[in-house]
Backbone bond lengths (Angstrom), bond angles and torsions (degrees), N, CA, C in turn:
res aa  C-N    CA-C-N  psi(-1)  N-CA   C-N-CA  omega(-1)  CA-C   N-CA-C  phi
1 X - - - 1.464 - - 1.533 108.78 -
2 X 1.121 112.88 120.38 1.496 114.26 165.78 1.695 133.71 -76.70
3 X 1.081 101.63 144.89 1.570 105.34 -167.90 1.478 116.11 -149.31
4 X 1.593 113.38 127.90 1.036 132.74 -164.86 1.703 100.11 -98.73
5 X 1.641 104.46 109.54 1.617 113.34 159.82 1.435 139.10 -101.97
6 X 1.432 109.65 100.76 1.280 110.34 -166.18 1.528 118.72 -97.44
7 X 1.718 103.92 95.17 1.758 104.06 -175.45 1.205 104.53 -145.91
8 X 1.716 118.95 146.20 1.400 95.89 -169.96 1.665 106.48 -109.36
9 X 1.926 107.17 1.16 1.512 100.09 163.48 1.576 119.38 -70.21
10 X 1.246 127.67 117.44 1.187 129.41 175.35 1.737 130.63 -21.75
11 X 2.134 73.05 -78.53 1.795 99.41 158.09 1.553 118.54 -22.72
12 X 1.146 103.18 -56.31 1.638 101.91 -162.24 1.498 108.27 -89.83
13 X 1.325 111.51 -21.86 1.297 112.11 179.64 1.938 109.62 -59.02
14 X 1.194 94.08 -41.68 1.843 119.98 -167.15 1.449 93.86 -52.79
15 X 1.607 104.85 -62.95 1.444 113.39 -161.47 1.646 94.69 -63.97
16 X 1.073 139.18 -17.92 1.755 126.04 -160.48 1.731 80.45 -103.32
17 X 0.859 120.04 -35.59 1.630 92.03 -146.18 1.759 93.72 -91.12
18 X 1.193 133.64 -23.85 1.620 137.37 163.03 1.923 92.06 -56.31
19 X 1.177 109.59 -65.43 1.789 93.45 175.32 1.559 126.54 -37.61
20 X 1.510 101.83 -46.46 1.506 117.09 -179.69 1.585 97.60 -59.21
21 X 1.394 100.52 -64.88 1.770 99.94 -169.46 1.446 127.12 -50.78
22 X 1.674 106.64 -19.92 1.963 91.10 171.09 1.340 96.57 -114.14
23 X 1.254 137.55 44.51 1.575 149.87 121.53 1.733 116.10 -83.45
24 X 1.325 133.86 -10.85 1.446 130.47 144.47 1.227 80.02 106.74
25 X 2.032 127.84 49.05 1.481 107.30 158.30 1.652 102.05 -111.64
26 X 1.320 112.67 154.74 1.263 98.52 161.86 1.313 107.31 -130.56
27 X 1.927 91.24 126.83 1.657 117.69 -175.28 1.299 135.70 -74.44
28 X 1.281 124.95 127.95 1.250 106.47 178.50 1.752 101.31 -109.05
29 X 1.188 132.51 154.20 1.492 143.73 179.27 1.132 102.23 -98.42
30 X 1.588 117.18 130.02 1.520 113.21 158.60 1.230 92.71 -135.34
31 X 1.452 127.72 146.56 1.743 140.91 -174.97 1.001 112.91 -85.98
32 X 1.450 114.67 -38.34 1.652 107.36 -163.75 1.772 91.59 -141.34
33 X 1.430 103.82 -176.30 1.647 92.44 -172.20 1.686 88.12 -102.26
34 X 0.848 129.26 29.23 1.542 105.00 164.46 1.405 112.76 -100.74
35 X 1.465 114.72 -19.22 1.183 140.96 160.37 1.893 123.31 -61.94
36 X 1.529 99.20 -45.46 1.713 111.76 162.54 1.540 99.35 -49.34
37 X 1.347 124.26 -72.42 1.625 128.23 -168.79 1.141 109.04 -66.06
38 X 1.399 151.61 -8.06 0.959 126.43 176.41 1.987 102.53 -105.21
39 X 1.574 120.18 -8.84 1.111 117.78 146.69 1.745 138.59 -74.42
40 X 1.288 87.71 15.65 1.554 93.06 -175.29 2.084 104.34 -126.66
41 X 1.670 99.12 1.04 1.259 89.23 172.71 2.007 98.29 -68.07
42 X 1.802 85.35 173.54 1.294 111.81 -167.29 1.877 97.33 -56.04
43 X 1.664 115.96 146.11 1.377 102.12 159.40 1.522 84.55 -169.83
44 X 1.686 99.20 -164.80 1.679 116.99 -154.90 1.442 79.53 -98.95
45 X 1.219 98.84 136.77 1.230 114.46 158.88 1.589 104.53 132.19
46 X 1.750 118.24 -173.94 1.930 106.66 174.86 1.712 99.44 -77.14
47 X 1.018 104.33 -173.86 1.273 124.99 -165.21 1.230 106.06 -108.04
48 X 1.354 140.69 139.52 1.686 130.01 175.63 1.419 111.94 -64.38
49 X 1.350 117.25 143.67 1.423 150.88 152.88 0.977 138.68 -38.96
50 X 1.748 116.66 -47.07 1.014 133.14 114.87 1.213 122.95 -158.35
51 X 1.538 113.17 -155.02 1.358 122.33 -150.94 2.024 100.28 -126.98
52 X 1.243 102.37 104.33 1.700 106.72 163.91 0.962 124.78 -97.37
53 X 1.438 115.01 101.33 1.435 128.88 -171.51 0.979 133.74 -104.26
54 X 1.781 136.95 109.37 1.682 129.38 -167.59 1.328 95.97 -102.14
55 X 1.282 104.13 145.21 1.551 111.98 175.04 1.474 120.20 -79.44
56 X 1.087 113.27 -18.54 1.425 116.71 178.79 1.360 120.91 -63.88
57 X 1.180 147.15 13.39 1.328 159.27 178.66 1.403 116.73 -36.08
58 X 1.415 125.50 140.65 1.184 126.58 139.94 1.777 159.21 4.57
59 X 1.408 66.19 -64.13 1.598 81.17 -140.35 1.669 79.21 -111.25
60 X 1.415 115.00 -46.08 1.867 114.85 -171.86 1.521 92.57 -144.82
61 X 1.215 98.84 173.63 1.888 129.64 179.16 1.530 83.07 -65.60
62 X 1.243 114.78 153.65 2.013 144.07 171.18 1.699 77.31 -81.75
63 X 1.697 132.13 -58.66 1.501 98.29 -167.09 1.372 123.27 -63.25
64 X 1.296 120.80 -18.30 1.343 119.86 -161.17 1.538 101.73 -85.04
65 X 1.310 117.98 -40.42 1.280 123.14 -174.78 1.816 105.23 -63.93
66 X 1.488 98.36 -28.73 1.826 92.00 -171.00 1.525 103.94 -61.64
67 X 2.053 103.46 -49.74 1.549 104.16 -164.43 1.780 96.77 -58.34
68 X 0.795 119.26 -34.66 1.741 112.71 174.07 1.404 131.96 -51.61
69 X 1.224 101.19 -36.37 1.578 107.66 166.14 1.234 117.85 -82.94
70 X 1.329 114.08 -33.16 1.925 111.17 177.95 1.656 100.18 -77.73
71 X 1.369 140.12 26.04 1.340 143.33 -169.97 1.674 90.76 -122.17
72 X 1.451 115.29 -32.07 1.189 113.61 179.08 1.369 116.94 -123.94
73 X 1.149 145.25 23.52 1.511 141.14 -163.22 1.557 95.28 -176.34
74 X 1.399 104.00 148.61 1.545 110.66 147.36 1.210 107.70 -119.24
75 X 1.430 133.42 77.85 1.438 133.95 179.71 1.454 89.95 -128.84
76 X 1.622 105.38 134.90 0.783 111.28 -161.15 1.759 118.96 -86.36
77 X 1.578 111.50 148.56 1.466 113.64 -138.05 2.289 94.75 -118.29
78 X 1.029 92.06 104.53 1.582 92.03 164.13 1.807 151.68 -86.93
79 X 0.903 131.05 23.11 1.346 162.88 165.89 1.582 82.26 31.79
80 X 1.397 118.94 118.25 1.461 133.47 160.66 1.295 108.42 -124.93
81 X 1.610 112.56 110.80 1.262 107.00 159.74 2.175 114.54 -170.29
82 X 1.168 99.74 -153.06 1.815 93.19 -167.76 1.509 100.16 -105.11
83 X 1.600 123.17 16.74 1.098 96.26 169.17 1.497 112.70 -122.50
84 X 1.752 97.45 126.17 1.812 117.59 -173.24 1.313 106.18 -72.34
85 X 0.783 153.72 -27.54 1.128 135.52 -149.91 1.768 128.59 -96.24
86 X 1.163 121.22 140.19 1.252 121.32 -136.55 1.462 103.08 -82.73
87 X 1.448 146.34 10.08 1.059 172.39 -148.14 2.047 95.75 -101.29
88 X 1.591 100.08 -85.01 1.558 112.24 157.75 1.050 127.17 -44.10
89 X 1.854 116.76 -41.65 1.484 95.92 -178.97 1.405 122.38 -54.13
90 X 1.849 98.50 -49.29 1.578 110.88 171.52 1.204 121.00 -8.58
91 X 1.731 100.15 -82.99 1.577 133.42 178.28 1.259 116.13 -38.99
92 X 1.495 110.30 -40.29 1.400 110.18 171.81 1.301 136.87 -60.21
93 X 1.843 96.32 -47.14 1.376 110.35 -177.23 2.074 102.32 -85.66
94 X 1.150 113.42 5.50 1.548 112.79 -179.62 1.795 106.34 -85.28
95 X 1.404 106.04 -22.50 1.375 125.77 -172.84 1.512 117.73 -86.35
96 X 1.554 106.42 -13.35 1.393 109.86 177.31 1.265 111.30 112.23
97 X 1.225 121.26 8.95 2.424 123.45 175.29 1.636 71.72 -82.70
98 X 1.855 83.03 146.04 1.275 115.26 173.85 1.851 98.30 -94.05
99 X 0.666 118.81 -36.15 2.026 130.58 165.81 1.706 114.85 -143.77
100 X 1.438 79.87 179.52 1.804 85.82 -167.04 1.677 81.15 -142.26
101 X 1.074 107.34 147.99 1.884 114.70 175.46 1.540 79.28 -146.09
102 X 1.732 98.08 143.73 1.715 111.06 151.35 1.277 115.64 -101.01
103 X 1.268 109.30 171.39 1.427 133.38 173.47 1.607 97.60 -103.76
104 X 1.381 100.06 140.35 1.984 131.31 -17.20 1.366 92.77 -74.42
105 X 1.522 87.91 159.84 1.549 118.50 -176.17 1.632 110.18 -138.11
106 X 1.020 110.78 176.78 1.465 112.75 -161.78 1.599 91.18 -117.83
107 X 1.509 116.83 131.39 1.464 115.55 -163.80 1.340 106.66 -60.57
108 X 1.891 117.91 -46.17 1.216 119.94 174.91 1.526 127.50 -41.81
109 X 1.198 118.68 -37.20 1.009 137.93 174.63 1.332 123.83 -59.27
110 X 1.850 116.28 -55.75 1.317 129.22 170.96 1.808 104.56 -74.90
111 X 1.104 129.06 -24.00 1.636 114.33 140.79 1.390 156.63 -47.77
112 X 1.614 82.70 -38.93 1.356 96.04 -173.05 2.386 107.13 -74.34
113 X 1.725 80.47 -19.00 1.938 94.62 -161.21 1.532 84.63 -79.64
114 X 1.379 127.81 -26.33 1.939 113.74 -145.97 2.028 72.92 -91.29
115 X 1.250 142.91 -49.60 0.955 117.75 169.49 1.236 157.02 -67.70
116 X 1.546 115.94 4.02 1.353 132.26 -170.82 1.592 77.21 -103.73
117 X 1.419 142.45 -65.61 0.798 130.53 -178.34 1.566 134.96 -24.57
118 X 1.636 103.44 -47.58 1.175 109.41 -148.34 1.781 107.49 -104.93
119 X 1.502 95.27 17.44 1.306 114.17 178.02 2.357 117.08 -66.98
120 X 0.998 79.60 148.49 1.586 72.65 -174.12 1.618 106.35 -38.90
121 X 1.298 118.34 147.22 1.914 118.63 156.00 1.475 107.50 -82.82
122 X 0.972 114.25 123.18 1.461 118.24 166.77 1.247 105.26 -41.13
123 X 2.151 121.62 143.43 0.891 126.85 171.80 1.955 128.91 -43.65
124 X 0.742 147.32 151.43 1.489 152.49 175.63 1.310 110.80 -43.00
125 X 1.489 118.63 -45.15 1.624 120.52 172.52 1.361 109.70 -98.96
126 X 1.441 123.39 19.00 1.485 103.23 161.34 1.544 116.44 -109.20
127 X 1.193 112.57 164.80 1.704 113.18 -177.47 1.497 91.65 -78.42
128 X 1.426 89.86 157.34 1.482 115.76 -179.38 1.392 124.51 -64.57
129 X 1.147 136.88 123.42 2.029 139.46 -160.98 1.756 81.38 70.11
130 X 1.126 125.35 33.40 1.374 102.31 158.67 1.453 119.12 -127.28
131 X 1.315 131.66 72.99 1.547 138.56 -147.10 2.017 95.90 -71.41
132 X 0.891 107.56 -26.54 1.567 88.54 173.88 1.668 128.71 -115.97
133 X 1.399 92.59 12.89 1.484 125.14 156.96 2.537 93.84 61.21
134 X 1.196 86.02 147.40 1.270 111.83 -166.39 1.490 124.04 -130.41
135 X 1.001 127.12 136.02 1.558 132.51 -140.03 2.372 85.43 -78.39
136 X 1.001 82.49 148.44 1.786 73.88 173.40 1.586 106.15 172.87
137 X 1.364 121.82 170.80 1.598 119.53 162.42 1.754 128.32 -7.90
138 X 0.718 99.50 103.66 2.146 81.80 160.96 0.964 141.74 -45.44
139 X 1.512 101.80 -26.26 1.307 119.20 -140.72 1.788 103.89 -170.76
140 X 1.171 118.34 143.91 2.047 134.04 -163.69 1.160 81.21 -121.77
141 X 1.553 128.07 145.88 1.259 130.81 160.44 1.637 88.86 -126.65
142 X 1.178 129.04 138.53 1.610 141.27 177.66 1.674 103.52 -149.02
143 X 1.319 118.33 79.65 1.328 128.77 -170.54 1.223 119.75 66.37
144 X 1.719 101.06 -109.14 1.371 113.19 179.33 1.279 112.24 -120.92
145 X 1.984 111.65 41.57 1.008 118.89 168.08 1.828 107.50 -131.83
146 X 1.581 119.02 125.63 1.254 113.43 -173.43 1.467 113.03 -106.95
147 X 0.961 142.56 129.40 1.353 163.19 -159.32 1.721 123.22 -105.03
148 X 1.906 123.44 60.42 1.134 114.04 -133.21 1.957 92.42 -97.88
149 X 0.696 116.17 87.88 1.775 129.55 153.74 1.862 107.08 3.05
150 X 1.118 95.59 -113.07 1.392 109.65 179.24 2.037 127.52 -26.10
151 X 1.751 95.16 -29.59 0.948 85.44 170.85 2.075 119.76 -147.33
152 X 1.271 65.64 36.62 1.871 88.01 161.90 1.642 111.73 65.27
153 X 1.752 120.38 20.91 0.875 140.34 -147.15 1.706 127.47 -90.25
154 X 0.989 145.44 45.16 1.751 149.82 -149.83 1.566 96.40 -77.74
155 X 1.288 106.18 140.37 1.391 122.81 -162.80 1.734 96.88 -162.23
156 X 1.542 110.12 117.86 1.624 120.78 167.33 1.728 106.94 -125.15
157 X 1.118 102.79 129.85 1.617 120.74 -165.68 1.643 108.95 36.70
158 X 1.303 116.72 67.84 1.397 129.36 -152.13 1.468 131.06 13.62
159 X 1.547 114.93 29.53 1.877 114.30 147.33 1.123 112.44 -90.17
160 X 1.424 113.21 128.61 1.236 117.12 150.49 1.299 126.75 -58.89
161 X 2.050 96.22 131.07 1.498 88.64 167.67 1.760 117.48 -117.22
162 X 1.086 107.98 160.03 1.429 104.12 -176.63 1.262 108.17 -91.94
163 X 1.339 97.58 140.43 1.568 124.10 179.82 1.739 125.34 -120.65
164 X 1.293 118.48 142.17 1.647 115.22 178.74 1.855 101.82 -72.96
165 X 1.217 106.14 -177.55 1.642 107.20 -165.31 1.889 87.68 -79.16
166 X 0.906 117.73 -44.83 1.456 136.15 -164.39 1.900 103.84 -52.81
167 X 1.516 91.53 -55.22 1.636 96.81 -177.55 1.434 119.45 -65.45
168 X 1.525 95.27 -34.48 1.786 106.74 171.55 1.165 134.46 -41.57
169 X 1.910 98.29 -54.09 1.455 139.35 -167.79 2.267 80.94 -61.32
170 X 1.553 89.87 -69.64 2.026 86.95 -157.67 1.346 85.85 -66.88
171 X 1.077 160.04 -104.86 1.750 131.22 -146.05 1.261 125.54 -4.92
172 X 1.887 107.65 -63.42 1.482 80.67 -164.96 1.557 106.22 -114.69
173 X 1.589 113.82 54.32 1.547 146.89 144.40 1.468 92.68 -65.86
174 X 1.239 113.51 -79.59 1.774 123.23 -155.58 1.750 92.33 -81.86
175 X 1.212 111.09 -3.06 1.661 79.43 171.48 1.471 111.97 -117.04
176 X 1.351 99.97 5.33 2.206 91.75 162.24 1.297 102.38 -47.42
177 X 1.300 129.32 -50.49 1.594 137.91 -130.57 1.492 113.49 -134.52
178 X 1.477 103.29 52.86 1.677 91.07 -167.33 1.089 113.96 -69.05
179 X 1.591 127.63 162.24 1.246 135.30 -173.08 1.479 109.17 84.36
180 X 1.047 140.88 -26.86 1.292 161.82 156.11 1.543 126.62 -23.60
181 X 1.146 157.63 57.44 1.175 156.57 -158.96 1.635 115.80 -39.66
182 X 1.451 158.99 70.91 1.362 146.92 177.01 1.450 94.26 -58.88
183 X 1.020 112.82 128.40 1.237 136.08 152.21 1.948 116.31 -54.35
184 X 1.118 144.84 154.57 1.529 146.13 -168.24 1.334 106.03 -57.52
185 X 1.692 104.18 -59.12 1.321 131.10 -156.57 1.641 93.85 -69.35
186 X 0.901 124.24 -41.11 1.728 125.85 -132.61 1.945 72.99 -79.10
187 X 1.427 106.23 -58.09 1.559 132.56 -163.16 1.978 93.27 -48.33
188 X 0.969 110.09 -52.10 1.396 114.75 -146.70 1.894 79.84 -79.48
189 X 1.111 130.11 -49.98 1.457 137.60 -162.28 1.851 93.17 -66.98
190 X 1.270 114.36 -57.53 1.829 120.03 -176.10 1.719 105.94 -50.48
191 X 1.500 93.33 -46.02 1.631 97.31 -153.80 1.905 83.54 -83.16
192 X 1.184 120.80 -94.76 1.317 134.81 -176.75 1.130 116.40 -60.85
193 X 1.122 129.52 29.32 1.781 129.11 158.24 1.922 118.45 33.64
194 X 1.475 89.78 41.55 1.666 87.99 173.90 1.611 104.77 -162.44
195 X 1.183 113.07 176.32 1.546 119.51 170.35 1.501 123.38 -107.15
196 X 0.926 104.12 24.67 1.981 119.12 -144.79 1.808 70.35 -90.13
197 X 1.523 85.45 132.70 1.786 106.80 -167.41 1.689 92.92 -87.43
198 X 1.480 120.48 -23.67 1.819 103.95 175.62 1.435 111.67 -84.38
199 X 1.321 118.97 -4.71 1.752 113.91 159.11 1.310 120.35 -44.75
200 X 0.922 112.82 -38.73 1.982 120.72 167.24 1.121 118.94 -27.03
201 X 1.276 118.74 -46.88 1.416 126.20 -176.81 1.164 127.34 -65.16
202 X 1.626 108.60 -51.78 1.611 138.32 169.02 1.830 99.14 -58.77
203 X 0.988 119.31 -37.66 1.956 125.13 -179.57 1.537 83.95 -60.71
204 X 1.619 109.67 -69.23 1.350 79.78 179.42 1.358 158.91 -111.45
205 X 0.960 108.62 37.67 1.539 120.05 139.74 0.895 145.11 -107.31
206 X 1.634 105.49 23.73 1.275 126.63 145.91 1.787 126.71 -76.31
207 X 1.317 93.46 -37.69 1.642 118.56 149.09 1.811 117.91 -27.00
208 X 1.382 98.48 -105.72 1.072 110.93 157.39 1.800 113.24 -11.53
209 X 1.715 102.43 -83.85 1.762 106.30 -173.43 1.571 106.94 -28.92
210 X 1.464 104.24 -53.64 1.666 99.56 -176.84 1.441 133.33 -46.87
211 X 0.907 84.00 -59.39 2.126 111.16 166.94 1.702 104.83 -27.19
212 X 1.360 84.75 -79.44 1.646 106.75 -178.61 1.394 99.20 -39.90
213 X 1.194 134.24 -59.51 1.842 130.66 -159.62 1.300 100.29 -88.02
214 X 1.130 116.36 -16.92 1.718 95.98 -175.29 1.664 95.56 -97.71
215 X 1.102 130.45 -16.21 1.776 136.86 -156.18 1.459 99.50 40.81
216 X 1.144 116.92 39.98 1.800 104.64 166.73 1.575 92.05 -116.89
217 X 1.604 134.57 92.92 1.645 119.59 -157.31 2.048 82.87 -103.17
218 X 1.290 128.81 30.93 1.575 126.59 -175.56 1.370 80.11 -110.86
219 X 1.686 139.67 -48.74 1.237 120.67 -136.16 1.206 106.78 -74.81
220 X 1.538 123.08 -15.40 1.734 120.76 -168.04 1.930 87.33 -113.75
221 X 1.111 109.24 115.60 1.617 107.63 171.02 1.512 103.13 -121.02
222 X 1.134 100.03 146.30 1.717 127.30 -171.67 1.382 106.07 -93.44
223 X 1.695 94.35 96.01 1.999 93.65 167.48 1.356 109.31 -91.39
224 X 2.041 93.14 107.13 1.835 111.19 -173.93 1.468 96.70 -29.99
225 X 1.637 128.47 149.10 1.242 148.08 153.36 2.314 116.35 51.23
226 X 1.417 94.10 16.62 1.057 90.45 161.25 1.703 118.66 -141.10
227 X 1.155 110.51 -43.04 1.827 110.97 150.07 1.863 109.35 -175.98
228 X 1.491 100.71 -115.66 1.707 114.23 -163.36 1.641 97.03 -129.66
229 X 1.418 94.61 164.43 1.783 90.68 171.72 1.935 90.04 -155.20
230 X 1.201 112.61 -169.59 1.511 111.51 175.55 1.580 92.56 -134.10
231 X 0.861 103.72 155.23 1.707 124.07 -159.08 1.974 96.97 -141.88
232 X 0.834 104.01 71.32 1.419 123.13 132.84 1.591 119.85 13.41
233 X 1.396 130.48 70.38 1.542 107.40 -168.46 1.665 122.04 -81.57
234 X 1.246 90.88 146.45 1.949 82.99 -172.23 1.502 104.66 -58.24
């Protein structure tokens, strides 16, 4: 599996990508992000897997370089870096990172995410946790929010809003079944194809991201200590 590392400390680059390499990735280094984009033009060979991205760069901002790559790629993009705070993650994941991990991180951990990640996306017309896609709706209607299937489409009082593949995928999870309670696990396993107990975090602020873009922050309600449901607006 190929994998794109974007860091411009050496040191750390060395130590991740010898980790990566007796896990069966093969790394490529880029220092700065002008260097990321010009490893992601078109060429012979597979295509990367994904994309490890520190914001601390050089040459430009890690956000600017991400929205740049989701302008040209859908490979999926992981935001590694030291800043916690839930402000950036947002921003990050509003820009198109499929996750955000800080430093330090636990290698197991940043393994376990570059592969849940880097798992196929379900085709465009299939529902989401549904890899061989299943005959169903076109289209979610949830008020004055429409939910278009076939072509990956979110629409509130008919603007479209843009969404990452990730936010798409958990919407219209919780909106087959409104009123419906998903449980964390069920959500994190449908949407992100793993059980990895620090996905929680990334669920939620994926949460949150939604809220914020749709400004409907009632339609996703938080059942304390068991998960999310969609709430229906009159």
């Amino acid at each position: 599996m190929r994998l794109l590392l974007v860091e411009d400390d050496d040191h750390v680059a060395a130590a991740l990508s010898a980790v990566l390499a007796r896990h069966g990735f093969e790394v490529t280094h880029a220092r700065s992000g002008g260097e990321a984009l010009q490893a992601l033009l078109p060429a012979d060979g597979a295509p990367f897997a994904v994309v490890l991205l520190d914001l601390g760069l050089p040459d430009q901002d890690g956000f600017e370089v991400c929205g740049k790559i989701r302008k040209r790629t859908t490979t999926p993009v992981i935001m590694v870096t030291a800043r916690s705070d839930t402000r950036s993650k947002i921003h990050g994941l509003n820009l198109g990172a499929d996750d955000y991990v800080v430093k330090p991180y636990d290698t197991g951990e940043l393994l376990a995410r570059i592969h849940a990640v880097a798992r196929r996306t379900p085709p465009a017309d299939s529902a989401p946790g549904r890899p061989g896609g299943t005959e169903g709706p076109r289209a979610l209607r949830l008020g004055p929010v429409i939910i278009e299937l076939p072509n990956r489409r979110v629409s509130v009082h008919g603007v479209t809003v843009p969404l990452t593949r990730k936010e798409f995928d958990l919407l219209a999870l919780l909106a087959q079944r409104p009123g419906v309670v998903f449980r964390r696990e069920q959500i994190i396993s449908e949407v992100w194809h793993t059980s990895w107990e620090g996905t929680g975090r990334t669920l939620e602020v994926h949460i949150a991201s939604l809220r914020s873009k749709l400004h409907l922050p009632a339609l996703i309600e938080t059942v304390r200590g068991v998960g999310y449901k969609i709430v229906v607006p009159a």
